[in-house]
N, C-alpha and C positions, 0 to 999 in steps of 0.2 A: 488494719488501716490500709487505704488507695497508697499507690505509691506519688503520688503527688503532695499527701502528708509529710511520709520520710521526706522526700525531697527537703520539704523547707524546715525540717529540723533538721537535716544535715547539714543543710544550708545557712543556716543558724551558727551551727559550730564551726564549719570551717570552709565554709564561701560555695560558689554555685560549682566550683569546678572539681571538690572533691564530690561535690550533690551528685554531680550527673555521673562520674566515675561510679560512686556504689552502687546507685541503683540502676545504671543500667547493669552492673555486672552482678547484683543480685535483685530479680526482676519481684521478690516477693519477702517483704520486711513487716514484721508485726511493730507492736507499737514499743515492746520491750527491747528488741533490737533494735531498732533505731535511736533510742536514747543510749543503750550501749556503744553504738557507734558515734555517737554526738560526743558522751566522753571519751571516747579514745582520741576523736579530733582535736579535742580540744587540751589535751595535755600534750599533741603534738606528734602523737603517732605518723608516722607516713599514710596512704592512702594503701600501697602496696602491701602496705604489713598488714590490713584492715581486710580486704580482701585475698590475702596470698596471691597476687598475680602482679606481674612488670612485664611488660612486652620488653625486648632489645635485639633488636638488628632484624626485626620484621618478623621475630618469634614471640611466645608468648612464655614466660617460666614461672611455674612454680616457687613462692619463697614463702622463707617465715621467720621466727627470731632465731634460727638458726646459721641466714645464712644475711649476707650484704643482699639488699638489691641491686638488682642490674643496675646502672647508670648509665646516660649517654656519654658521657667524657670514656667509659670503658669501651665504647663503639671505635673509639680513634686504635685503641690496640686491636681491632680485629681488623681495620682495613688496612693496615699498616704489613699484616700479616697476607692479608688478600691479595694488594697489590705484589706482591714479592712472588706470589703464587700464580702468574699469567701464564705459562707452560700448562699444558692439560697433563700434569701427571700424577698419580695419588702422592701424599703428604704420610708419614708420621708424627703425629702430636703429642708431647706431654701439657699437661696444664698444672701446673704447680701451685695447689692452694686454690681447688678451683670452685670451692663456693657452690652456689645453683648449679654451677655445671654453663654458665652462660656463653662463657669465649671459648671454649672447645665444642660445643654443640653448634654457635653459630659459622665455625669454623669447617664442622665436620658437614655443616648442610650446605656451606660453600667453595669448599674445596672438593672438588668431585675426587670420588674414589678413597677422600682421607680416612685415617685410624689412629686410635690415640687412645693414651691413659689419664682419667680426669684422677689427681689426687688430693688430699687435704689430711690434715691430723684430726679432721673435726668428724665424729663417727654420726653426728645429728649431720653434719652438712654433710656429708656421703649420703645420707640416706633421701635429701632433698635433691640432688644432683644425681641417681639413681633412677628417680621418681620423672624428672625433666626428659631425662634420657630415652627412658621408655615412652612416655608421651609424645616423643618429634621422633620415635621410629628409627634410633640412634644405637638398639642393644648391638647389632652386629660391626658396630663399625668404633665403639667407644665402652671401654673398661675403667673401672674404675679400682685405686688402690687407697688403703690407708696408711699413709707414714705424712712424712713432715719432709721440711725442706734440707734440712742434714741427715736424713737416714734414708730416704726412697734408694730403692736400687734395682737395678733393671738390667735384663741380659740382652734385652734390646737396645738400639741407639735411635734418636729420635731426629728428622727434618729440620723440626719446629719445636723450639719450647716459649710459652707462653707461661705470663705468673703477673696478677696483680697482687701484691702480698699484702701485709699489714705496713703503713709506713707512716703512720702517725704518732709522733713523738708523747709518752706519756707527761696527763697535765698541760697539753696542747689546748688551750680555750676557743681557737678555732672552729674549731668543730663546732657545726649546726645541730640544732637541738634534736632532728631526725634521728641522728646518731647512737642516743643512748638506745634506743630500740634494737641497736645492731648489734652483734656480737662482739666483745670488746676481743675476743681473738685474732676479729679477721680487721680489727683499725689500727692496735696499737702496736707498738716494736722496742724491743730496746735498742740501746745505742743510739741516743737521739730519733728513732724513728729507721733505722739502718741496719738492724742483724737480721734480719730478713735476706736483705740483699747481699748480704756478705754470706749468710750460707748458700743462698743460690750460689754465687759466685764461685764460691769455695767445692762445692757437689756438683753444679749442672754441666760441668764443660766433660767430663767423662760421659755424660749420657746423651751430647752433641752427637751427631755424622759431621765429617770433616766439612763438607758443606753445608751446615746449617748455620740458623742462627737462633738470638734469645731474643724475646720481644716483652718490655719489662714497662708496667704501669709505676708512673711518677706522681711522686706529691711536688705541689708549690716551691719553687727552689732547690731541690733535689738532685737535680742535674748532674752537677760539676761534681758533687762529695759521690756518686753513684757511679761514674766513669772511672773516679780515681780506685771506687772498691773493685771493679772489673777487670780496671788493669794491672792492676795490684796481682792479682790471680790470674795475669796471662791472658788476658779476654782482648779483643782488637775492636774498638769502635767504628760502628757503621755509619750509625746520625741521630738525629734526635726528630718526633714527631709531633705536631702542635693539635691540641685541640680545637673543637669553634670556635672558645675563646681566646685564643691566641696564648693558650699556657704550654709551656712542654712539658708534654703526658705520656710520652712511648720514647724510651730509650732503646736501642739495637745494637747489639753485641753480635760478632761472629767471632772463629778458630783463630 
């Protein structure tokens, strides 16, 4: 079938703007795929999961049901990161739970000279975040480990740690329907949504440089209970950062 077929059966399922997303990004669709693709739209799939591909922060990544896709509110933790890096000197990065691989790759292609460990517990999302790595020409400059946010340990000390973790409270109805496509590893948390952030807290300050700091993705209302687990464990707050929409999405901890 032409692809102006597909088009309007994707178009069909799930409006013009996922249409023109697939098929420019796959230029040749029979007729059995495209109805394959018209059900995925239409139970609600992302567009991202349909083709494996998100751009974020002017890269393109890799993803699948293994890993979250990128998001733009996840862009606000990396220039948050950027601005703090205006000195032209290399960086060391951990990425704590780092998914695709998205905020330390865009980090390490904007921070000149930077290096870094991407880790996660997730040995499918290691292998996606792997895959990204090698694609944006990142093997020498970015490793990757397998542990979790209470066991990683490192005989190195890092700049910069970055971590959007899981921080959505299980049974949370919030959550958009995109969602169940996603890894319920990398949404949910216990403790309300909060032990995530309290192992960070509890682990990440030993793998700190005296001068660094932690740059930490927020859910809705999260703030204030996230500052008190920080300081709790000795952490000094720096400030809090807003996304487009005027939510706070990047909290800042330093020594």
């Amino acid at each position: 079938m032409n692809i102006n077929q597909a088009f309007t059966i994707l178009k069909n399922a799930g409006g013009i703007r996922a249409a023109r997303i697939i098929t420019e990004k796959r230029k040749k669709i029979s007729f059995w795929r495209a109805l394959y693709y018209a059900h995925l739209l239409k139970i609600g799939m992302p567009v991202a999961k349909i083709i494996h591909s998100r751009w974020f922060y002017g890269l393109e990544f890799y993803t699948n049901r293994h890993t979250l896709d990128p998001r733009p509110d996840t862009e606000t933790l990396v220039e948050s990161v950027i601005k703090d890096c205006i000195e032209n000197r290399p960086r060391t990065i951990l990425d704590m739970g780092t998914g695709t691989g998205c905020i330390i790759c865009a980090l390490c292609k904007n921070i000149q000279n930077s290096t870094g460990v991407a880790m996660d517990k997730s040995v499918k999302a290691l292998k996606v975040a792997r895959k990204n790595i090698k694609k944006l020409h990142l093997d020498n400059q970015i490793k990757t480990c397998h542990a979790d946010f209470e066991n990683f340990k490192s005989n190195e000390k890092f700049d910069i740690i970055v971590s959007n973790p899981p921080y959505i409270k299980y049974g949370d109805i919030r959550v958009n329907e995109g969602a169940k496509f996603d890894p319920k590893i990398a949404l949910y948390a216990a403790n309300d949504g909060f032990a995530a952030y309290e192992a960070i807290a509890k682990n990440a300050k030993n793998l700190l440089n005296k001068d660094g700091k932690i740059y930490l993705e927020i859910g809705i209302g999260q703030s204030n209970q996230i500052i008190k687990i920080f300081e709790f464990f000795g952490w000094h707050f720096d400030r809090i950062e807003k996304d487009l929409s005027g939510i706070n999405r990047v909290v800042v901890f330093k020594h």
